[in-house]
PyMOL commands that place a pseudoatom at each C-alpha (Angstrom):
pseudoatom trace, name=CA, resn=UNK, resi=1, chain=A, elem=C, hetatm=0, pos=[34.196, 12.275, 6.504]
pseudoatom trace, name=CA, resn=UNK, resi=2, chain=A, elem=C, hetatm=0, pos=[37.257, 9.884, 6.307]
pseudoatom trace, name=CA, resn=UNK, resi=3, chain=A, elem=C, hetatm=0, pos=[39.648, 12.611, 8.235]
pseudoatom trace, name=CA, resn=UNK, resi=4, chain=A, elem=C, hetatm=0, pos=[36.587, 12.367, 10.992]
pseudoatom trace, name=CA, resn=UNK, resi=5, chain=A, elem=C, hetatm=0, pos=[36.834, 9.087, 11.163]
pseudoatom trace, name=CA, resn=UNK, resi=6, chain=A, elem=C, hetatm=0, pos=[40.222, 8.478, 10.564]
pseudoatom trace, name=CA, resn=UNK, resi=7, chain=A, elem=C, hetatm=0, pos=[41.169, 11.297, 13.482]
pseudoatom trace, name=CA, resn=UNK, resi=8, chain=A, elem=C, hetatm=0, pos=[38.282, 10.276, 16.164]
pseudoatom trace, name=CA, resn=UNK, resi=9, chain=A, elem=C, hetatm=0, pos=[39.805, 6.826, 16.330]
pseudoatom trace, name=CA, resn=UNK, resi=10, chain=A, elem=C, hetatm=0, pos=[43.471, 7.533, 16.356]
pseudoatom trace, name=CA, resn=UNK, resi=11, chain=A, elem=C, hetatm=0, pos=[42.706, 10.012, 19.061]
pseudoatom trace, name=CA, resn=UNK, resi=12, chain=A, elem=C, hetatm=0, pos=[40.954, 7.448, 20.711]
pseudoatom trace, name=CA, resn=UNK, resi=13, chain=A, elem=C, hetatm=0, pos=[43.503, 4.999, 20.692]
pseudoatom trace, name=CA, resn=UNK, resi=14, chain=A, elem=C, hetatm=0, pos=[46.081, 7.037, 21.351]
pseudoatom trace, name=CA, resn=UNK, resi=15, chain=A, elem=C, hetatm=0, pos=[43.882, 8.349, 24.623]
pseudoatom trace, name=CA, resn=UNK, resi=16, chain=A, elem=C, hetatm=0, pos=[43.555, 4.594, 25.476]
pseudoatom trace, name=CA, resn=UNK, resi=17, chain=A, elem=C, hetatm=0, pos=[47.198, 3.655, 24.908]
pseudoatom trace, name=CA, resn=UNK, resi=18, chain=A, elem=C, hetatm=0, pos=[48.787, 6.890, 26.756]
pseudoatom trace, name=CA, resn=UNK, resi=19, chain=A, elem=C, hetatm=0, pos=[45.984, 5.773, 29.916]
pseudoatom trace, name=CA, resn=UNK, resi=20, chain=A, elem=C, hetatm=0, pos=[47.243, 2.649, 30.453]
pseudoatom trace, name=CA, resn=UNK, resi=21, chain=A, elem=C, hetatm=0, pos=[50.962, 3.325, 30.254]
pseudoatom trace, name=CA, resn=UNK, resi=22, chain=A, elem=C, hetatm=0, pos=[49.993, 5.972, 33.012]
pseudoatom trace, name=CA, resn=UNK, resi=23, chain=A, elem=C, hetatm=0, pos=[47.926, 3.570, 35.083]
pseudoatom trace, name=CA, resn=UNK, resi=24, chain=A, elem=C, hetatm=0, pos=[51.071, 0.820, 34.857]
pseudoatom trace, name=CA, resn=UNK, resi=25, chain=A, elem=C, hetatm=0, pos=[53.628, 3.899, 36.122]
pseudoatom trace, name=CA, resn=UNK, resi=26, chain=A, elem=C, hetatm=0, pos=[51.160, 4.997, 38.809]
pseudoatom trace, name=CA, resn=UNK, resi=27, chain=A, elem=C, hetatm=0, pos=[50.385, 1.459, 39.584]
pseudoatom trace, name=CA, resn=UNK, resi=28, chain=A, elem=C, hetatm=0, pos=[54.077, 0.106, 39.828]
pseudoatom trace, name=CA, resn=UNK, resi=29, chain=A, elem=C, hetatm=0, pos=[56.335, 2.698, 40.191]
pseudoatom trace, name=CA, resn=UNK, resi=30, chain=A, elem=C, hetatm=0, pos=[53.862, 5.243, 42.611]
pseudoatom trace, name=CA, resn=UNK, resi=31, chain=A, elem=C, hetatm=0, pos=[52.370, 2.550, 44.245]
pseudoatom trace, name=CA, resn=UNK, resi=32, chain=A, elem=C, hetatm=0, pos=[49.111, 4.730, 43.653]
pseudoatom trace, name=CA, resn=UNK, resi=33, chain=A, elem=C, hetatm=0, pos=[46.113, 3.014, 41.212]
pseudoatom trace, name=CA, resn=UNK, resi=34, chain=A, elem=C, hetatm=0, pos=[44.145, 5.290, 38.889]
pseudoatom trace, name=CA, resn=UNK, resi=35, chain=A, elem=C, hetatm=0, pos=[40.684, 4.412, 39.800]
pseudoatom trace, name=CA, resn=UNK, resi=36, chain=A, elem=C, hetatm=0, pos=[39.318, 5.659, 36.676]
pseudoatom trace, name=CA, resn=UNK, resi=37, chain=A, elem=C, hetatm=0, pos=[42.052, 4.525, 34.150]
pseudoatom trace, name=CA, resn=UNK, resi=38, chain=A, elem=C, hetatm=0, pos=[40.216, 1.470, 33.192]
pseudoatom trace, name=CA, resn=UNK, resi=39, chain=A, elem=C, hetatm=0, pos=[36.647, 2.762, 32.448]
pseudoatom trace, name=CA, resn=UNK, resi=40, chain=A, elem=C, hetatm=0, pos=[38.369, 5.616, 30.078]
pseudoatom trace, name=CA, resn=UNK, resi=41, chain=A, elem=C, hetatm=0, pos=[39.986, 3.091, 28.363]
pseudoatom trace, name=CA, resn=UNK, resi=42, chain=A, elem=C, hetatm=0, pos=[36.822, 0.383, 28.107]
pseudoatom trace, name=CA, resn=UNK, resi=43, chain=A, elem=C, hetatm=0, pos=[34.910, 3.521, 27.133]
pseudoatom trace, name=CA, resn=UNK, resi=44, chain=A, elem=C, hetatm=0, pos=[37.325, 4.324, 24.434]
pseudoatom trace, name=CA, resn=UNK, resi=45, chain=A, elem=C, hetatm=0, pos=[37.396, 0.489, 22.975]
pseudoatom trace, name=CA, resn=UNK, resi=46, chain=A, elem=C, hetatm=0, pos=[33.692, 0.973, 22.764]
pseudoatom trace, name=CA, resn=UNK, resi=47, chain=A, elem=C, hetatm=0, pos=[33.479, 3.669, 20.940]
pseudoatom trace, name=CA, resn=UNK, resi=48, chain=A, elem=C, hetatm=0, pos=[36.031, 2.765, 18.391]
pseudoatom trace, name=CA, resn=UNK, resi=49, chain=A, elem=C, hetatm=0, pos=[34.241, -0.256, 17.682]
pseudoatom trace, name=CA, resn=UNK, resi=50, chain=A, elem=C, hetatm=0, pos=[31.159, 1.281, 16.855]
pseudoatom trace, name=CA, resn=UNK, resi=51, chain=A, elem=C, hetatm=0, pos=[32.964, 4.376, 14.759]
pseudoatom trace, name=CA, resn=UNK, resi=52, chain=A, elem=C, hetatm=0, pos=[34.610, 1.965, 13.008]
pseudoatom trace, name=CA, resn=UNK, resi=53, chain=A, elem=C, hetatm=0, pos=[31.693, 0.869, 11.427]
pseudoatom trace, name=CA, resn=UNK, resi=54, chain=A, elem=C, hetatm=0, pos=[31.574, 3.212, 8.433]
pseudoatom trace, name=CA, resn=UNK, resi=55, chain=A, elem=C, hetatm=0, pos=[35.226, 2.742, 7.870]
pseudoatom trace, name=CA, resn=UNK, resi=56, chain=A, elem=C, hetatm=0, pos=[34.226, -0.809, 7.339]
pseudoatom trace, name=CA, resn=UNK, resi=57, chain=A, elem=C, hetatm=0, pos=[31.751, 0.375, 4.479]
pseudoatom trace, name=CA, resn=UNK, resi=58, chain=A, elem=C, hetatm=0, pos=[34.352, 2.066, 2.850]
pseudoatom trace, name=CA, resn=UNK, resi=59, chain=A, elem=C, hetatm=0, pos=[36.759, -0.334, 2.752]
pseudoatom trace, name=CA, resn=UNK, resi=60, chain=A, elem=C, hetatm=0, pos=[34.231, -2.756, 1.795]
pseudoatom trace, name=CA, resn=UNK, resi=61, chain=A, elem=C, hetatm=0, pos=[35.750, -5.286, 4.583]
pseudoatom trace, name=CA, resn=UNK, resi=62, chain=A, elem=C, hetatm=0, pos=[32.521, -6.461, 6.157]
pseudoatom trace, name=CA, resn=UNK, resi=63, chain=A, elem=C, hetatm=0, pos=[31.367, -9.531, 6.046]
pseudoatom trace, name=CA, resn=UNK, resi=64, chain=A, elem=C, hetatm=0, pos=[29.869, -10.251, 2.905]
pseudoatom trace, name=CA, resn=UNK, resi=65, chain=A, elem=C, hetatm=0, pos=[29.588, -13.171, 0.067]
pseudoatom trace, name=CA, resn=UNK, resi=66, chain=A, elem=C, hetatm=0, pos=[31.444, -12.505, -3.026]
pseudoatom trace, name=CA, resn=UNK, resi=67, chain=A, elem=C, hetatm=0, pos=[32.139, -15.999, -4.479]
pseudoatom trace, name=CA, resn=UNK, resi=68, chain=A, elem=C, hetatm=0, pos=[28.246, -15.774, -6.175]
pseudoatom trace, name=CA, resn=UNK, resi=69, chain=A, elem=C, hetatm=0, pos=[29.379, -13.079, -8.006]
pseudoatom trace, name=CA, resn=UNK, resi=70, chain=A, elem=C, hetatm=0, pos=[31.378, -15.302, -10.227]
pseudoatom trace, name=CA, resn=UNK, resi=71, chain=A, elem=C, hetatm=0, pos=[28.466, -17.237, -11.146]
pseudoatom trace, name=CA, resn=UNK, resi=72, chain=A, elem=C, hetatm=0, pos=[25.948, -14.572, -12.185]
pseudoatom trace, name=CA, resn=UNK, resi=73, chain=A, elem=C, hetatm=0, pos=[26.186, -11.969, -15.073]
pseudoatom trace, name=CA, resn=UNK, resi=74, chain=A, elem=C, hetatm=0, pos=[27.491, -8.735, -14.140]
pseudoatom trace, name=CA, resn=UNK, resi=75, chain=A, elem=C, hetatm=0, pos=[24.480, -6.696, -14.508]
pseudoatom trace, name=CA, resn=UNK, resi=76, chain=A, elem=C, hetatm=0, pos=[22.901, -9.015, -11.876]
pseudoatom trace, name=CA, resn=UNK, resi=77, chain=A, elem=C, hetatm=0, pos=[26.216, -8.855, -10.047]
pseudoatom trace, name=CA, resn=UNK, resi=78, chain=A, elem=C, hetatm=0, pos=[25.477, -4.496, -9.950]
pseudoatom trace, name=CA, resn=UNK, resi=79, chain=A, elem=C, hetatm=0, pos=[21.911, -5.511, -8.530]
pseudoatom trace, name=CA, resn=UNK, resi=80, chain=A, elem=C, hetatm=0, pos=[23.239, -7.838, -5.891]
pseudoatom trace, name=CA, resn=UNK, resi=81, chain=A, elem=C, hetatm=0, pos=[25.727, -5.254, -4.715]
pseudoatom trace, name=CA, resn=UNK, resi=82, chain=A, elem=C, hetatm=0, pos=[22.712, -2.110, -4.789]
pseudoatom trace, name=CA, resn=UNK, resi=83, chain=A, elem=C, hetatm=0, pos=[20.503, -4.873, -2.601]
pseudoatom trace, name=CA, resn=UNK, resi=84, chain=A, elem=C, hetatm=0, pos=[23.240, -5.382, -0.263]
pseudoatom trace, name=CA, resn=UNK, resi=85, chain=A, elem=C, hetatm=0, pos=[24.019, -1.819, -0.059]
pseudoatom trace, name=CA, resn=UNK, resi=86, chain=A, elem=C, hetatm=0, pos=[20.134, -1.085, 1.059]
pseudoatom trace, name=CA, resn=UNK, resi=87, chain=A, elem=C, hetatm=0, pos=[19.950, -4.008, 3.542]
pseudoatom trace, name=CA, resn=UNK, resi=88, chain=A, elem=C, hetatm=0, pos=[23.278, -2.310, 5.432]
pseudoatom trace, name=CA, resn=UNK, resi=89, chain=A, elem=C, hetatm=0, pos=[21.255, 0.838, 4.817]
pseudoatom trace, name=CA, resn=UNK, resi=90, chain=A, elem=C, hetatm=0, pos=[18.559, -0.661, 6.737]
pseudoatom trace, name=CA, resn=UNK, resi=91, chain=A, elem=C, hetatm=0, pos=[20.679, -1.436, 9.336]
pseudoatom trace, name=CA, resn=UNK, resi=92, chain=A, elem=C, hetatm=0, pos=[22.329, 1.775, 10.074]
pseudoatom trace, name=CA, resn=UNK, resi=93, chain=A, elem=C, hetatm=0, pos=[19.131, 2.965, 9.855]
pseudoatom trace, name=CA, resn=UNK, resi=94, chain=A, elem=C, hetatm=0, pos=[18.103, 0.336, 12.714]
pseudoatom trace, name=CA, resn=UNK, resi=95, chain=A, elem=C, hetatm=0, pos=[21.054, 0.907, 14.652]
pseudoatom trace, name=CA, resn=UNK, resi=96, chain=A, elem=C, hetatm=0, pos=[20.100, 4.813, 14.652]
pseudoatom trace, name=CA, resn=UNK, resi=97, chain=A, elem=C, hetatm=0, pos=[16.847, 4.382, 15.880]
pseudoatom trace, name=CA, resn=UNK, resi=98, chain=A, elem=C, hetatm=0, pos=[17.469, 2.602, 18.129]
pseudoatom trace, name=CA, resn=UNK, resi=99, chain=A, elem=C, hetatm=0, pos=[20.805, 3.687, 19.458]
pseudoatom trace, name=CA, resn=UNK, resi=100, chain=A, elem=C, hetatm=0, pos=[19.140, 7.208, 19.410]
pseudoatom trace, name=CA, resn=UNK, resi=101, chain=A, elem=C, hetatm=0, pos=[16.445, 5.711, 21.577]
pseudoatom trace, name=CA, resn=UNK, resi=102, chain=A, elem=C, hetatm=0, pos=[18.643, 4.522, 24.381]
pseudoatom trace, name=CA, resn=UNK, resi=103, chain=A, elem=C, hetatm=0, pos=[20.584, 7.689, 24.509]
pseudoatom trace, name=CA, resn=UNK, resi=104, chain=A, elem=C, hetatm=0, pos=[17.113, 9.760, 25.267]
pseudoatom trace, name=CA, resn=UNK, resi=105, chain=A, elem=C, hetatm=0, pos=[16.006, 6.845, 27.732]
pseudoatom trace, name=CA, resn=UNK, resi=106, chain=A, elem=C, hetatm=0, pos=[19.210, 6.523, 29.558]
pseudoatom trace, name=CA, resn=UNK, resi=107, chain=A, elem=C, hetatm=0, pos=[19.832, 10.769, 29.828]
pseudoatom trace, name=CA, resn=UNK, resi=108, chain=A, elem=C, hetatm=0, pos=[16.156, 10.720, 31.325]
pseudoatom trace, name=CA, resn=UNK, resi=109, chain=A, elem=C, hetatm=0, pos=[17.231, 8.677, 33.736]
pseudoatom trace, name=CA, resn=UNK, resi=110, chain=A, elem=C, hetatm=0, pos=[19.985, 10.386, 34.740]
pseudoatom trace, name=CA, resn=UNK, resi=111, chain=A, elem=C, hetatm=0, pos=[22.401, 7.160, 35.251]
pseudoatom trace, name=CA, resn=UNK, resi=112, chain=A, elem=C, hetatm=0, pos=[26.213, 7.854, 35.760]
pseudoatom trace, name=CA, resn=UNK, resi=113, chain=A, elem=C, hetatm=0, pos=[29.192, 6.249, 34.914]
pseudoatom trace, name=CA, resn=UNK, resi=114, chain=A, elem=C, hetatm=0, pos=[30.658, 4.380, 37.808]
pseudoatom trace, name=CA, resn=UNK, resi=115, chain=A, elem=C, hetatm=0, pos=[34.469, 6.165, 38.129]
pseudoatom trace, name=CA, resn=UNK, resi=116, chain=A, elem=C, hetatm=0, pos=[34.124, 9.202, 35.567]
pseudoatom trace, name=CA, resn=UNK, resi=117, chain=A, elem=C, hetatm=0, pos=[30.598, 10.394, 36.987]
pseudoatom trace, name=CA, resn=UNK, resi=118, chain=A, elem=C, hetatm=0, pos=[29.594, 11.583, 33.424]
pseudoatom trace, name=CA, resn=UNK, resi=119, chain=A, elem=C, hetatm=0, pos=[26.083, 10.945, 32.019]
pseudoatom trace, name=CA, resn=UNK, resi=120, chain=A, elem=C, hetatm=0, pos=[26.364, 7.624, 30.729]
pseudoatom trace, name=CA, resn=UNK, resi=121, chain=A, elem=C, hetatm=0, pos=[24.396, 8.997, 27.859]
pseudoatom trace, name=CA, resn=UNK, resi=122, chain=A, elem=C, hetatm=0, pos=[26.891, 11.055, 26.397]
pseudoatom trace, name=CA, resn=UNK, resi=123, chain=A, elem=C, hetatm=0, pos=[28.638, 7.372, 26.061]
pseudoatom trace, name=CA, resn=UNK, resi=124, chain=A, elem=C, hetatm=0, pos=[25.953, 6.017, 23.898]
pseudoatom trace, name=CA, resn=UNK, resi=125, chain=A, elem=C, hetatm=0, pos=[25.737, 8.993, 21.717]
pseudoatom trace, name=CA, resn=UNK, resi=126, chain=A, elem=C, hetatm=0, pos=[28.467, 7.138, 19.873]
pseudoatom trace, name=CA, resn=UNK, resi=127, chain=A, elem=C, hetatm=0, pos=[26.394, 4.507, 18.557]
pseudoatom trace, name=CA, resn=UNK, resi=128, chain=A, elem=C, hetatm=0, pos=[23.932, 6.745, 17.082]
pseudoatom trace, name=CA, resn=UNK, resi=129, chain=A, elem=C, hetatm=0, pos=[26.744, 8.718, 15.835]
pseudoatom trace, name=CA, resn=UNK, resi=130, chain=A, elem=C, hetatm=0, pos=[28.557, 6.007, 14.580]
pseudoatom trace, name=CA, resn=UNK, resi=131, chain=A, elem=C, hetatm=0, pos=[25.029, 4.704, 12.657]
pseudoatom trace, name=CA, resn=UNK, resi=132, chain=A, elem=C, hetatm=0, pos=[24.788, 8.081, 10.880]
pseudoatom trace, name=CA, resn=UNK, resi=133, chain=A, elem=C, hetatm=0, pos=[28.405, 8.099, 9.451]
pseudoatom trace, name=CA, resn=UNK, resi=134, chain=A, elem=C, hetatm=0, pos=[27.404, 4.006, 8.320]
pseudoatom trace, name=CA, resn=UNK, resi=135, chain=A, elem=C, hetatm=0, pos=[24.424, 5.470, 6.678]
pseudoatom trace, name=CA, resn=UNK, resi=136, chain=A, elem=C, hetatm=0, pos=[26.152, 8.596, 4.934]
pseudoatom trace, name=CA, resn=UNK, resi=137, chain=A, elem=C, hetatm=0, pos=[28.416, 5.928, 3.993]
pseudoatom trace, name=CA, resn=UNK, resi=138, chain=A, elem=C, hetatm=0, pos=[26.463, 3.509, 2.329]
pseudoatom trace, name=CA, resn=UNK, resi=139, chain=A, elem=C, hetatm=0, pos=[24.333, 6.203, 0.769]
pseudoatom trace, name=CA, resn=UNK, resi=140, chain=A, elem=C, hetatm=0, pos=[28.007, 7.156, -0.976]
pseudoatom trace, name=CA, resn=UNK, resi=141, chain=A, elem=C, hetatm=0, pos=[27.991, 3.430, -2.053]
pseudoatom trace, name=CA, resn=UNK, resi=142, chain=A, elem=C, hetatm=0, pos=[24.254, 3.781, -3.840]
pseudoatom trace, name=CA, resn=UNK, resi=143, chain=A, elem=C, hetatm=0, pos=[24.845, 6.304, -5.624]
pseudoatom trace, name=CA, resn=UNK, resi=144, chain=A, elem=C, hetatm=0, pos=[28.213, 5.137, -6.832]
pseudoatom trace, name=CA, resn=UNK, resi=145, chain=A, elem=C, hetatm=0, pos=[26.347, 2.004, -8.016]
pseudoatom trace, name=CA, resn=UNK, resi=146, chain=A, elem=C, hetatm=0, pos=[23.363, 3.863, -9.169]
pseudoatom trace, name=CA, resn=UNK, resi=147, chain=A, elem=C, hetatm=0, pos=[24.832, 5.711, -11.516]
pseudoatom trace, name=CA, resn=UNK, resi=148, chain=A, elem=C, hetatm=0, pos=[26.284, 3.220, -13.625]
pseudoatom trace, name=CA, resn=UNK, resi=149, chain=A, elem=C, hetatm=0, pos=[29.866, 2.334, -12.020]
pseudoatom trace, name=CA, resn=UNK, resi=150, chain=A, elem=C, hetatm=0, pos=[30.716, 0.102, -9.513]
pseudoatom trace, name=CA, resn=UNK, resi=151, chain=A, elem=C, hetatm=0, pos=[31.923, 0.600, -6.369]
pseudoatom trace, name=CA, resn=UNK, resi=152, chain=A, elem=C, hetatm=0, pos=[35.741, 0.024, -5.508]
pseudoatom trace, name=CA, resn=UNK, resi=153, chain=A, elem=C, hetatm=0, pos=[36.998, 0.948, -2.469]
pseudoatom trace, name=CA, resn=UNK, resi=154, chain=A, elem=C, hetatm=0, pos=[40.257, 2.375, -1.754]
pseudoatom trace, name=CA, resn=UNK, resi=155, chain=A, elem=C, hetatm=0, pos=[43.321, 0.357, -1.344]
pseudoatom trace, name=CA, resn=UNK, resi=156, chain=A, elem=C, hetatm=0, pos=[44.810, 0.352, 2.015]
pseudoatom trace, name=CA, resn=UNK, resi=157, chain=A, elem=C, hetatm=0, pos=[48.790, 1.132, 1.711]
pseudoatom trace, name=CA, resn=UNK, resi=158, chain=A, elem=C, hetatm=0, pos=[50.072, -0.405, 4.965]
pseudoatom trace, name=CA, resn=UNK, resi=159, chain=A, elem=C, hetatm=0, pos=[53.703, -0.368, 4.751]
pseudoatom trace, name=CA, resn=UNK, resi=160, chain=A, elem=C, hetatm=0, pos=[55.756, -3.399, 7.374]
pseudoatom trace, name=CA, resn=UNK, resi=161, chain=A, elem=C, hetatm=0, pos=[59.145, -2.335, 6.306]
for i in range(1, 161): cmd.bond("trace and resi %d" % i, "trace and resi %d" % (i + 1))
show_as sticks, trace
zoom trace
């Protein structure tokens, strides 16, 4: 799942970067606008957002409160982290409903994205997506928990030099 993840976004930001730089050429040097430039890239913003979701359950960098954890014993801090694991569990599971929802309701209608012309249901399939790999994810978090360890998540090696 993390190559999934990890590829769908840097494809999509690499699809949003390589638009614009063609939309400022066309723009500035061709004198020539490309009309549909800036809905790809809006589009593309959008759906990382919401695909970044799960990432954010695996890196364990969404908001959440840590500081009580210091003040309760550490069988009650495993309980605390299996509750908070369930409510984001819920809300995937919200967010899937009723992301899946609006994708039916809006393909029914037919409605089309201004420039592209594509179904603009195909464009919300991404949040329902995106709210199935946020389940899957926190489901991997449970059971870690469940079965005795706790969950650590991976340390992000970002290298500045």
């Amino acid at each position: 799942m993390d190559v999934i993840e990890n590829t769908l976004v840097t494809g999509l930001i690499l699809t949003a970067t390589l638009i614009a730089i063609a939309q400022v050429i066309a723009r500035y040097v061709f004198n020539n606008s490309l009309y549909w430039s800036e809905e790809v890239i809006l589009y593309s913003f959008i759906a990382m957002s919401f695909l970044t979701m799960g990432m954010g359950v695996r890196y364990a960098s969404h908001i959440s409160v840590e500081a009580i954890y210091a003040f309760v014993p550490p069988n009650t801090v495993r309980a605390l982290q299996i509750g908070s694991a369930c409510l984001g569990l819920i809300f995937a599971g919200v967010v899937l409903w009723y992301g899946s929802k609006l994708v039916i309701n809006t393909a029914r209608m037919g409605q089309l994205s201004p420039a592209l012309r594509i179904p603009v249901g195909y464009i919300y399939a991404v949040i329902p997506i995106a709210a199935a790999m946020m389940a899957m994810r926190y489901l991997l978090v449970l059971q870690t928990l469940i079965f005795g360890r706790g969950y650590t998540p991976p340390e992000v090696d970002i290298k500045t030099s």
